[in-house]
C-alpha positions in Angstrom: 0.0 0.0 0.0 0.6 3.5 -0.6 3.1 5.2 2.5 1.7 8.4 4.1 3.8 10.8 6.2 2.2 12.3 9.4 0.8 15.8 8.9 2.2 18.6 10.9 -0.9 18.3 13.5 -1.2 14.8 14.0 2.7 15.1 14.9 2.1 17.2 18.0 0.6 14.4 20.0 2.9 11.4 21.8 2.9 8.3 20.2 2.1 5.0 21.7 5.2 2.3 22.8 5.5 -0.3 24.7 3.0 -2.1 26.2 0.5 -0.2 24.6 1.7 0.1 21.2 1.7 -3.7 21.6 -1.8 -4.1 22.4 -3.0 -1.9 19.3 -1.0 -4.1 17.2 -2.2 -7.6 18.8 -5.5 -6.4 18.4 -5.5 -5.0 15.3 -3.9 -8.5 13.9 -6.6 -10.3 15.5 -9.7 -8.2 14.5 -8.8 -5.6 12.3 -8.7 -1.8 11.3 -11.9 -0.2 13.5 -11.5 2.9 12.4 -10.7 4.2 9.0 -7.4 6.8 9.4 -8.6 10.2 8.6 -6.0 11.7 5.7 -5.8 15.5 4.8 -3.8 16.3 1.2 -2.5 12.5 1.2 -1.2 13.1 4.8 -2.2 11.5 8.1 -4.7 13.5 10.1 -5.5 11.5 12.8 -4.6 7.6 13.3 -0.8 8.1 13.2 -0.7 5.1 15.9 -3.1 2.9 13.8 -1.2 3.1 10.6 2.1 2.6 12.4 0.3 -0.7 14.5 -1.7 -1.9 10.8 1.9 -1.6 9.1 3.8 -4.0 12.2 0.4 -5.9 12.1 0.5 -7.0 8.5 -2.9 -5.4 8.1 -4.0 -3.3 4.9 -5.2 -0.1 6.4 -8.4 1.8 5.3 -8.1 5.1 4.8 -11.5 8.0 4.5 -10.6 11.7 3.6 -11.1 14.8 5.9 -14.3 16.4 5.1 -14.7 18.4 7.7 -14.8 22.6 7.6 -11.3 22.8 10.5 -8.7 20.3 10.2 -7.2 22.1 13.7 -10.5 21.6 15.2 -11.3 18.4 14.2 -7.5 17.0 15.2 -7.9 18.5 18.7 -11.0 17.0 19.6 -10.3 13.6 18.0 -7.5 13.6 20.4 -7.1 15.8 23.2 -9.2 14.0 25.8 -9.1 11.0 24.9 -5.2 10.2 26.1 -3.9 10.5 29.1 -2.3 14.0 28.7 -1.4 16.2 32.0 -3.1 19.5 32.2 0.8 21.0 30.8 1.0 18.7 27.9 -2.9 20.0 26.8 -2.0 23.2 27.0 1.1 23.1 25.3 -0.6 21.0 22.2 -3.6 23.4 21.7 -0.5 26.6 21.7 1.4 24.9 18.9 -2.1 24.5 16.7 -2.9 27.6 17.3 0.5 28.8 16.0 0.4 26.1 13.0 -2.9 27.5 12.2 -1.8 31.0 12.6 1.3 30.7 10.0 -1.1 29.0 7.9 -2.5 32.5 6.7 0.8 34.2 6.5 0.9 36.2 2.9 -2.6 35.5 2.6 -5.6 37.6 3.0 -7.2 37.8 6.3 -10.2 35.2 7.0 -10.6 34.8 10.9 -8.8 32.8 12.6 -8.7 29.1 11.1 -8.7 27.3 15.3 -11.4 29.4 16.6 -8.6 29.9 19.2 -8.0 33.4 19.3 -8.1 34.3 23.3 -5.9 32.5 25.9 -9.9 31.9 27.5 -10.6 30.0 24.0 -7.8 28.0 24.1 -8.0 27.1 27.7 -11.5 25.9 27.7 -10.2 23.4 24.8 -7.2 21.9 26.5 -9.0 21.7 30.0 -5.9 24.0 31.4 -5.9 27.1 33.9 -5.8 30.5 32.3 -2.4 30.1 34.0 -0.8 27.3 32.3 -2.5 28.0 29.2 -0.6 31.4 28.8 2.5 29.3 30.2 2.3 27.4 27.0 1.3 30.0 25.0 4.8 32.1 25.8 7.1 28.4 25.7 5.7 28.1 22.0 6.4 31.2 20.5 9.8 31.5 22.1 10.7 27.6 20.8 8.1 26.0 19.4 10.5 22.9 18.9 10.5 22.9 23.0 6.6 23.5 22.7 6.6 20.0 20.8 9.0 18.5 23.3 6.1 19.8 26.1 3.0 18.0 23.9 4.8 14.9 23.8 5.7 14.8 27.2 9.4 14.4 26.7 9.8 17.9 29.1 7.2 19.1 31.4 5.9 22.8 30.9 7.3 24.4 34.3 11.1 23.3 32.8 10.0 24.3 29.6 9.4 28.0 30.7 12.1 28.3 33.2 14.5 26.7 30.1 12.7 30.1 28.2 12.9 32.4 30.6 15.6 31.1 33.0 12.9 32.0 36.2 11.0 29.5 37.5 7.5 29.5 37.1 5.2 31.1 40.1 8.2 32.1 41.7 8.3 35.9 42.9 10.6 38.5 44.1 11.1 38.5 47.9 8.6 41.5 49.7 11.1 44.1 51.1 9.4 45.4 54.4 9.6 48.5 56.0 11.7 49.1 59.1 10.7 50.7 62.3 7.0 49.6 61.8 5.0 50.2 65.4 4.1 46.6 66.6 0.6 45.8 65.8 -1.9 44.6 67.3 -3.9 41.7 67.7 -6.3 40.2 65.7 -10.3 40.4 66.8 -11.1 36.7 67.2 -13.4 37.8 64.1 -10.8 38.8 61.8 -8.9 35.3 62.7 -11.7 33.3 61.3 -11.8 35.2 58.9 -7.4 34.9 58.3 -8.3 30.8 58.7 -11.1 31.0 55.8 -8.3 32.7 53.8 -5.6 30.5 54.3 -7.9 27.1 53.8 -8.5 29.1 50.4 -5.3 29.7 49.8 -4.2 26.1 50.4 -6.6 24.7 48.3 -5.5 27.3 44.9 -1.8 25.7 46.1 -2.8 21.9 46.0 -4.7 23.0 42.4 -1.5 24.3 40.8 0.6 21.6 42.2 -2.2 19.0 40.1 -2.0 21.4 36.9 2.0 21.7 36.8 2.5 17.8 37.5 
C-alpha cells in the first residue's frame, strides 16, 4: 500500500510504545482496522498510531478523507481528551495549533482565525488547562516551538519548559522588602482570625490546584 507521512498536526501528540503500542497491534492483527485513518492532502490527520500498528500488524489499512470545515479543530477533539495527557502537555498542544494555524494564513488575506482559538480563555477551555498554564504554554511556544513539541509529547514538562525560556521559575516571585521601624501591631479580633483561617484554607486549596495542573 501506498506510504503516508504524518501531517504537521497529528505530529504534536505522543505516540504510543511499549506495552501499549503492543496491544493496538495484537488487536489489530486479531480483529482488524476499526477505524478508517482520517487523511488530509495525502497526509495523516489523525490515526498516526493505527497506521504505524496496521503496518507491524500485516494489516492493509483503510483510509477515508477529511471532510470536515477545521482540520485544527477536528484534530484536537479527535484527540485531546481521549489520552492520558497532563493539564501542561494539553496546553502546550492546543498553543502549537494555534500557532500552526496562525502561520497558515501568512501572505494571505485575512479570513478569521482558522482554530477558533483566538483568546488565551478560547484556548484554555479546549485543552481543560488554567488561564495560568495555558498562557505558560502559550509564551514556551512562541519562544521555541520545537521545546513547545517536546512539552505536547511529554518528553519535558511545561514548568522546565518556561524556566528553560525564561531562566525564572515559574510562580516564583521576588522577595517582599518590608519596612523598618514599623510600630508593633496589634492583635487580631477573634473575628478577623476566622476570617485569616477562611483565607488560608483558600489559599491552600489554589496551592494543591496548581501543584495538580504543573505535575
Amino acid at each position: 500500500f501506498v506510504e503516508h507521512d504524518l501531517h504537521p498536526l497529528c505530529t504534536l501528540f505522543p505516540r504510543l510504545s511499549g506495552n501499549e503500542y503492543q496491544t493496538l497491534v495484537d488487536d489489530i492483527r486479531e480483529s482488524g482496522l476499526r477505524e478508517p485513518i482520517t487523511l488530509h492532502g495525502g497526509m495523516i490527520l489523525d490515526g498516526g498510531n493505527r497506521y504505524r500498528a496496521c503496518i507491524d500488524a500485516g494489516v492493509t489499512p483503510s483510509f477515508r478523507a477529511f471532510d470536515g470545515a477545521n482540520i485544527v479543530t477536528f484534530v484536537l477533539s479527535a484527540n485531546l481528551h481521549r489520552r492520558h495527557l497532563s493539564p501542561g502537555q494539553q496546553a502546550a498542544i492546543v498553543a502549537s495549533a494555534q500557532d500552526w494555524a496562525k502561520a497558515q494564513t501568512v501572505g494571505k488575506p485575512k479570513s478569521g482565525n482558522l482554530a477558533g482559538l483566538d483568546r488565551v480563555q478560547d484556548r484554555a477551555a479546549q485543552s481543560g488547562a488554567s488561564d495560568r498554564t495555558q498562557r505558560m504554554a502559550g509564551k514556551g511556544g512562541r519562544e521555541n516551538p520545537e521545546l513547545a513539541a517536546k512539552v505536547g509529547r511529554g518528553e519535558v514538562s511545561l514548568p522546565e519548559a518556561v524556566e528553560r525560556v525564561t531562566g525564572k521559575k515559574p510562580g516564583k516571585k521576588p522577595s517582599k522588602i518590608l519596612p523598618r521601624n514599623l510600630p508593633p501591631e496589634k492583635d487580631p479580633e477573634p473575628s478577623e482570625i476566622e476570617v485569616l483561617k477562611s483565607e488560608l484554607s483558600d489559599s491552600r486549596g489554589n496551592a494543591l490546584e496548581l501543584a495538580h495542573q504543573l505535575e
